[in-house]
SEGUMI-633297 format. One record per residue (C-alpha): x, y negated, z. Coordinates in steps of 0.2 Angstrom, whole numbers, padded with zeros to 4 digits, always signed. Last residue first. Layout:
SEGUMI-633297
XYZ ...
end
This chain:
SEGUMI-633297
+0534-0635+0740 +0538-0634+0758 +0523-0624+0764 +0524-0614+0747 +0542-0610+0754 +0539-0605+0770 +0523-0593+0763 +0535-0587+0751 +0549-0583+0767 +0535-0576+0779 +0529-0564+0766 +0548-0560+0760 +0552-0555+0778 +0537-0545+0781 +0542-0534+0768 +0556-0532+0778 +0576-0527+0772 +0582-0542+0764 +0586-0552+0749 +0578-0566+0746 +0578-0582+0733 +0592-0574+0723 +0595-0587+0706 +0590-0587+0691 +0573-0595+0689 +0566-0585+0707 +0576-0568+0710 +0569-0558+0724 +0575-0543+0733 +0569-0531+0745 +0577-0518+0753 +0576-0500+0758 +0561-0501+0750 +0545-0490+0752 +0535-0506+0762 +0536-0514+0744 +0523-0503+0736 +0508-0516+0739 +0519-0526+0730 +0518-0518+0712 +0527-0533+0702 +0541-0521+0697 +0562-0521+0692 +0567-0505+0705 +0582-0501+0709 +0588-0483+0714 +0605-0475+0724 +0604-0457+0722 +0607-0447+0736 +0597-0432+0731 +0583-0438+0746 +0583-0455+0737 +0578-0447+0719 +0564-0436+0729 +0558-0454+0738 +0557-0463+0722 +0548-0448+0711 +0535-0444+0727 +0530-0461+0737 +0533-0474+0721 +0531-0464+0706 +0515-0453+0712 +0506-0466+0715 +0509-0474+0696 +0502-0459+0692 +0485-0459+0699 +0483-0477+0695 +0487-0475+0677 +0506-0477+0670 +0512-0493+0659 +0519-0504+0671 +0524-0490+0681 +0543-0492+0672 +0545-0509+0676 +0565-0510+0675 +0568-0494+0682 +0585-0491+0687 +0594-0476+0693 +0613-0475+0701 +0621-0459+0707 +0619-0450+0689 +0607-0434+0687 +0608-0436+0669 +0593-0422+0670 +0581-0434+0680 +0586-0451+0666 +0578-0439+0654 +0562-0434+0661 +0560-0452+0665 +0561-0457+0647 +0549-0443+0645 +0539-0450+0658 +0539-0468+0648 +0532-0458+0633 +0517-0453+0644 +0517-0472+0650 +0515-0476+0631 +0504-0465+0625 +0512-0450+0615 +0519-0446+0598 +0535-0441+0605 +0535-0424+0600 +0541-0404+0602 +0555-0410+0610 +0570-0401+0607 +0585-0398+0620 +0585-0380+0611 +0565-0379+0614 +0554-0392+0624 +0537-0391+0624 +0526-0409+0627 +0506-0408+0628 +0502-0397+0642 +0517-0398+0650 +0517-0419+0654 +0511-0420+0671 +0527-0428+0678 +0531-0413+0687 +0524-0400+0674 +0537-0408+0661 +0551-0408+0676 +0550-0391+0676 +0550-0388+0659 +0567-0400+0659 +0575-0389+0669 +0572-0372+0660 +0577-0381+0645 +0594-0384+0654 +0597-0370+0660 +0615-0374+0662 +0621-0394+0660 +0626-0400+0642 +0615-0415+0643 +0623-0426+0629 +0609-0430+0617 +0590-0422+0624 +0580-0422+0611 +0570-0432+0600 +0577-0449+0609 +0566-0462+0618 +0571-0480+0617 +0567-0491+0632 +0558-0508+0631 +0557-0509+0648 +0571-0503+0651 +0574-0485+0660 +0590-0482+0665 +0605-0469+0671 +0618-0478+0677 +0637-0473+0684 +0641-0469+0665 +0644-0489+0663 +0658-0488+0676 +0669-0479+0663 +0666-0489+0649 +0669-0502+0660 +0684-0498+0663 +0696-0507+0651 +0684-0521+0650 +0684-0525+0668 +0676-0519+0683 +0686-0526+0699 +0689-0511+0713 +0681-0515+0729 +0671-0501+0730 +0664-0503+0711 +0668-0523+0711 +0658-0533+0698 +0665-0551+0694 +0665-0569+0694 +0661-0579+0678 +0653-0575+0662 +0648-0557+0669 +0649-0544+0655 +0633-0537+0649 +0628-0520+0645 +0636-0515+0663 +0625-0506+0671 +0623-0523+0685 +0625-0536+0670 +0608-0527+0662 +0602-0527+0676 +0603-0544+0682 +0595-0548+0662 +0581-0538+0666 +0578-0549+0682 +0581-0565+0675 +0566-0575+0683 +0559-0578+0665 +0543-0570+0674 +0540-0571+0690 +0553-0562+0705 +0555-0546+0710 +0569-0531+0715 +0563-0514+0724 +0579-0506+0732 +0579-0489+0737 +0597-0484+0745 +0607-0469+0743 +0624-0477+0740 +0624-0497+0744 +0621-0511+0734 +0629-0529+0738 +0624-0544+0729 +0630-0563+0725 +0622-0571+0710 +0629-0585+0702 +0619-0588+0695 +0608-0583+0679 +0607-0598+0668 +0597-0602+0654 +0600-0614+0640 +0585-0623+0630 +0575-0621+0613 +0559-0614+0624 +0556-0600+0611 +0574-0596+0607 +0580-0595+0625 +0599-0598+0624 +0610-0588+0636 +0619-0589+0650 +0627-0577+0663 +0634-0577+0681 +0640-0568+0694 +0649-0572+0708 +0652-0558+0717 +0643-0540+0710 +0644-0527+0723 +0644-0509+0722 +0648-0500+0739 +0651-0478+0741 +0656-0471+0727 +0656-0452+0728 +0648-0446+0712 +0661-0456+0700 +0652-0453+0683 +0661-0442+0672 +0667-0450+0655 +0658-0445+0639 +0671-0447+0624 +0666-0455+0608 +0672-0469+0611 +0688-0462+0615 +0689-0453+0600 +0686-0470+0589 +0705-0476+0598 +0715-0469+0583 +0701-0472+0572 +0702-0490+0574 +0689-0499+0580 +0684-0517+0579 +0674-0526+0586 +0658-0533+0573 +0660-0550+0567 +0644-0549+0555 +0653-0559+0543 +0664-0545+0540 +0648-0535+0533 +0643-0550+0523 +0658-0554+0515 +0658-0534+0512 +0641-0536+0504 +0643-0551+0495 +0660-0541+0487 +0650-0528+0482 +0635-0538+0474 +0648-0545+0462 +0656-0529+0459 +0638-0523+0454 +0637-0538+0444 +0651-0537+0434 +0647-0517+0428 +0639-0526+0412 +0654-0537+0407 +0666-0520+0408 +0651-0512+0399 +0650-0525+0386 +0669-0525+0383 +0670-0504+0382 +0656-0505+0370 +0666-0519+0359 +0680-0511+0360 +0676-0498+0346 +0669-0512+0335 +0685-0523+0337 +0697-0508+0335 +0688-0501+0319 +0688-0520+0312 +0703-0522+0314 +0712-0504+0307 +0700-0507+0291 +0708-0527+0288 +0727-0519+0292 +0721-0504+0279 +0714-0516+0266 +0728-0527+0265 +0732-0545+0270 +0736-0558+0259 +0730-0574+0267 +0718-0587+0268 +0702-0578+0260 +0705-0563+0270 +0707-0571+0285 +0688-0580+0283 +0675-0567+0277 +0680-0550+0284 +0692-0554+0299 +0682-0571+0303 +0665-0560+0305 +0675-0547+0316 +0680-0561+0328 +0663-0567+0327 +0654-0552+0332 +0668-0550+0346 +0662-0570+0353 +0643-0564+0352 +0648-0548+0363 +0657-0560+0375 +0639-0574+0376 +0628-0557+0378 +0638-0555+0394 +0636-0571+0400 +0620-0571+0398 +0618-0554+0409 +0628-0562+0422 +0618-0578+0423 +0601-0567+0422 +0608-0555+0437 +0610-0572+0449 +0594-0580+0443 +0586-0565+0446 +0593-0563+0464 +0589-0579+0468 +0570-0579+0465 +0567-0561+0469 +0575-0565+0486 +0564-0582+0486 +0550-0573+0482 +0551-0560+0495 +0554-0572+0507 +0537-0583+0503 +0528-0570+0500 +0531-0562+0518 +0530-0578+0527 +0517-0586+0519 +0506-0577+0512 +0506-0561+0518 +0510-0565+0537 +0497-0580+0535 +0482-0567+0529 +0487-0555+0543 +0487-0567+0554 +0469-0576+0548 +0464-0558+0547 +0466-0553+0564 +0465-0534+0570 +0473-0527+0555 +0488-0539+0559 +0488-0534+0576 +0490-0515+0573 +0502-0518+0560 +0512-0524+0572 +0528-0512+0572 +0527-0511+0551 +0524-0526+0543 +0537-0536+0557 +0551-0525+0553 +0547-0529+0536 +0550-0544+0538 +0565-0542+0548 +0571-0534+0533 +0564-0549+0521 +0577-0562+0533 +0591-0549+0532 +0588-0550+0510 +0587-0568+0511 +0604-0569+0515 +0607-0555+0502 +0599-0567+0488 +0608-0582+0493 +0623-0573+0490 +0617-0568+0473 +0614-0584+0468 +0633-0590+0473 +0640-0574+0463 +0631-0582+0448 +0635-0599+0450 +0655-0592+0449 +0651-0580+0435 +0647-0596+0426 +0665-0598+0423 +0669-0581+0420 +0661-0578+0404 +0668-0593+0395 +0686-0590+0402 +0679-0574+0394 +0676-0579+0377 +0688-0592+0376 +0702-0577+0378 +0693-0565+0364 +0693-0580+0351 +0712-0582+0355 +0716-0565+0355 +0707-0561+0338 +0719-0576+0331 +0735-0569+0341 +0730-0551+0334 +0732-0556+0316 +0745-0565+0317 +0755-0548+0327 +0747-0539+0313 +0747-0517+0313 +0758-0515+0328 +0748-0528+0338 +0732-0521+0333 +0735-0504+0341 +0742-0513+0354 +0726-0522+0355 +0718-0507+0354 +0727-0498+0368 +0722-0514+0380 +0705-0512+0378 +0702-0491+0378 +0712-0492+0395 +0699-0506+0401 +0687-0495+0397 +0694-0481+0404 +0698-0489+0421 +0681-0499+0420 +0671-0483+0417 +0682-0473+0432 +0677-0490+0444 +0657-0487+0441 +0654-0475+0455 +0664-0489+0467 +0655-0503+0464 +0638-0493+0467 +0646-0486+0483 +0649-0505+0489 +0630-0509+0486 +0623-0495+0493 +0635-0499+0509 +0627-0515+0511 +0609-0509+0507 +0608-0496+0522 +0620-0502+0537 +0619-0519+0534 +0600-0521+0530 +0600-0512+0547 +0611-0522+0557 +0604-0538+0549 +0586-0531+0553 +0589-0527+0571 +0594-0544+0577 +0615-0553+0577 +0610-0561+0594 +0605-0545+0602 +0621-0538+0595 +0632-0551+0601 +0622-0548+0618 +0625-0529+0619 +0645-0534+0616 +0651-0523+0601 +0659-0505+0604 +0641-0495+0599 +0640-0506+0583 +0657-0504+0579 +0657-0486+0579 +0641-0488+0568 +0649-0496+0557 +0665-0483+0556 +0652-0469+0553 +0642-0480+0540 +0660-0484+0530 +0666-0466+0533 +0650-0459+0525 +0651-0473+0512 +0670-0470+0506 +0666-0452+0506 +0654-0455+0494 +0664-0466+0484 +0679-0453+0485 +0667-0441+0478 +0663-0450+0463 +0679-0456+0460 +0690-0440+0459 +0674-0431+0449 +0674-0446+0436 +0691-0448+0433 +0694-0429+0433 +0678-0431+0420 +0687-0443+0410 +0703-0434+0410 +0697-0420+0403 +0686-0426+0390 +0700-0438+0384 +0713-0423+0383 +0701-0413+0373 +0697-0426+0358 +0716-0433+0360 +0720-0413+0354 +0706-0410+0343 +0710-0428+0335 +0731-0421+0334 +0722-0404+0328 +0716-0410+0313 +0730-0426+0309 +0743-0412+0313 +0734-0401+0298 +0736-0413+0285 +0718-0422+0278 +0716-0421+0261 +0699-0429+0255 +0702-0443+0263 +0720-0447+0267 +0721-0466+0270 +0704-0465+0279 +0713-0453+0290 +0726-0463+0296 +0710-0476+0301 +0703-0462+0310 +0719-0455+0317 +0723-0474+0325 +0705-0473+0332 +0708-0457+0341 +0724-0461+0347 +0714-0478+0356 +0702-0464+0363 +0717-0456+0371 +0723-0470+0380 +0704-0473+0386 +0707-0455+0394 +0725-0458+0400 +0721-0476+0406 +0705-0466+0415 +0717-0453+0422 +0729-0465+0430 +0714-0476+0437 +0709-0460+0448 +0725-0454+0453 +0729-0471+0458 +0711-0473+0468 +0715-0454+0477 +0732-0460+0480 +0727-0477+0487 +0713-0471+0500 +0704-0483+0509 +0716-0499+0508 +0715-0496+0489 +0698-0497+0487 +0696-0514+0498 +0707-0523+0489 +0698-0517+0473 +0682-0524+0483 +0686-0540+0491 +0691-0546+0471 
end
């Protein structure tokens, strides 16, 4: 099983410690049994090494059980922190776009159910040690008392589980099903809570998102997953039905064929009786290590880059921005990508572009046009398909990209807005950030306390500040603003393009604006327009880009 494999590449000696002192344990209980069925030989005048031998394997099996326990319960604990840590590396080294196309709720149902599944497996590995330790020291135990004996009662017990197993195959399969399911329920539920505004507003919706797609996924992960659990269950009432008959042959049948003495009968049936718990609870824990291999199947299938953790520092790291470059220019460029809504391919490219330090470019173009995409190639989330990004004439590739990406400070349009300020360790920083509160208008109703803001639950342009707030104290030498004053009031949006814009250009920062504003486009350095993928102008007068529409509605 993906799972054993997988506890022993974690930590073997903590696993070998582990699985040593549950055979030492269920060893023990086998003593025990032995010095039961001695005993019954003796009633009535037990010896003193028969006393404290049962007080002695009665100790030792305490002991060893909880070490058991203890070593395995924080080594599955420590398995999933390292595993969530390690994911979550992998998550930050994967492409942006194999991301994008992986969604949200397969990351998350990953990170969350996955790694519950694998620490479930791993709590109930001491039972399976001990009782698998209890097993095989009663067959000895059985072995020593009737070799014929114990070949019968081994081949009952064999059919029994060549029994269980084979529908364990049909079970597993179920619970596959289930976890694919399972990603489709998470992005249900996604759904549920980001628009529940719009499905109060519309019943119909609301009515069809219940009943149709919700109900419908729910169902068929209930569906499957029952099915999948009721197979293993069955299967496990089948093995305790084989034991019951192993014991009914011992007591009705072998004796009527052979000679066989009460003390060889007694021994059996103790051993049978006293594995049968240990059995049923090997049987029972089948499904958690069913649903732990799914989920490490499923994590692997995810196809995440890998990191080791002799290179996980280096993730980690914050490189320096390079303050002093001087010409960025993207040659060649071009990237593809299928548009789920229109079932077709789309191509940006190849785009050929210069920016220089300290200017104030405003880029537009309709909708589709691939302007969030440019930028997301120009920061550096996306590698170009084909030709290249020079950073004064030095290639960007992926050894230094990493590097390059820390040039950028951004605001997407659909930004993410941190609780605090991660990363900014410049001096005064909260007096910083107060200024820039009562800059952007934002000090009556925001605080910030030890990098800490006091909330987030704010309109959307005010939250759009705070992004702004943030992308100030990075104080990079390249800003971009993929419609940032979309979602800001008149007054504000003023204040963006002739006071934020022109104080950023004055500090020598180099900014690109994504917008539709054009009665602002006089501002610009530059002007630059992307029609269906491709540059349609890029030049320095508003004027220009009048006279080139009205040129190309002429020609249309």
């Amino acid at each position: 099983m993906k799972i054993f494999k997988f506890l022993l590449r974690e930590s073997r000696k903590i696993v070998i410690l582990a699985v040593f002192a549950g055979i030492l344990s269920g060893a023990s209980s086998t003593g025990v049994i032995v010095l039961i069925n001695t005993a019954l030989d003796n009633i009535g005048d037990p010896t003193a090494l028969l006393i404290w031998g049962f007080i002695g394997l009665c100790l030792v099996r305490l002991i060893s059980e909880i070490a058991s326990d203890l070593l395995l319960l924080h080594f599955a604990q420590k398995t999933v922190f390292d595993l969530r840590m390690r994911l979550s590396r992998r998550i930050l080294a994967t492409p942006l776009r194999q991301l994008e196309e992986l969604g949200v709720a397969r990351l998350l149902a990953t990170l969350t159910e996955d790694t519950l599944d694998i620490a479930a497996a791993i709590t109930f590995s001491p039972l399976v040690c001990i009782d698998l330790a209890i097993v095989v020291g009663c067959l000895v135990y059985m072995g020593w008392l009737s070799w014929s004996l114990l070949l019968m009662a081994l081949g009952f017990l064999v059919l029994g589980m060549v029994t269980y197993q084979l529908p364990l195959v049909h079970a597993g399969r179920f619970l596959g099903l289930a976890r694919e399911e399972q990603d489709a329920l998470f992005e249900h539920f996604r759904a549920l809570t980001e628009g529940t505004k719009e499905l109060k507003l519309h019943h119909s919706r609301r009515k069809a998102f219940l009943s149709h797609l919700l109900q419908s996924t729910a169902a068929s992960f209930m569906r499957y997953r029952t099915i999948g659990m009721s197979i293993f269950r069955a299967a496990g009432a089948w093995g305790n039905l084989v034991y019951l008959v192993v014991i009914g042959l011992l007591i009705f049948v072998v004796p009527a064929l052979t000679n066989v003495d009460t003390r060889t009968l007694t021994g059996y049936t103790l051993a049978i009786l006293y594995t049968m718990v240990p059995i049923a609870t090997i049987m029972n824990v089948g499904p958690s290590f069913g649903t732990a291999n799914v989920a490490l199947r499923k994590i692997e299938s995810l196809g995440l880059s890998s990191v080791s953790d002799s290179n996980k520092d280096d993730l980690l790291a914050l490189p320096a921005p390079e303050p002093s470059w001087e010409r960025l220019e993207l040659v060649g460029v071009t990237h593809s990508y299928h548009q789920e809504v229109e079932n077709s391919s789309f191509t940006l490219g190849p785009i050929d572009l210069a920016f220089r330090s300290g200017e104030l470019i405003f880029m537009g173009g309709g909708n589709g046009s691939g302007k969030t995409t440019l930028a997301k190639i120009l920061t550096g989330l996306y590698p170009p398909e084909d030709g290249e990004i020079r950073l004064d004439g030095q290639p960007i590739t992926d050894e230094n990209r990493e590097d390059y990406r820390q040039n950028f400070s951004v605001v997407f349009f659909d930004f993410y807005l941190f609780e605090s300020l991660l990363g900014l360790d410049a001096t005064e920083l909260d007096a910083k950030a107060r200024e820039y509160l009562a800059k952007l208008q934002l000090d009556h109703k925001v605080q910030i306390e030890d990098r800490m803001l006091s909330t987030t639950d704010l309109s959307q342009g005010q939250r759009k500040r705070l992004a702004l707030l943030t992308a100030y104290l990075e104080d990079r030498p390249f800003y971009v603003f993929d419609e940032w004053a979309a979602d800001q009031d008149p007054l504000f949006r003023e204040i963006f393009y002739t006071q934020i814009l022109s104080e950023l250009k004055r500090r020598g920062k180099t900014v690109l604006v994504i917008t539709h504003d054009d009665r602002y486009y006089y501002l610009a350095d530059r002007l630059i327009k992307l029609d269906y993928g491709k540059v349609d102008y890029d030049g320095r007068s508003y004027d220009g880009l009048l006279s080139h529409m009205a040129q190309a509605e002429l020609a249309d």
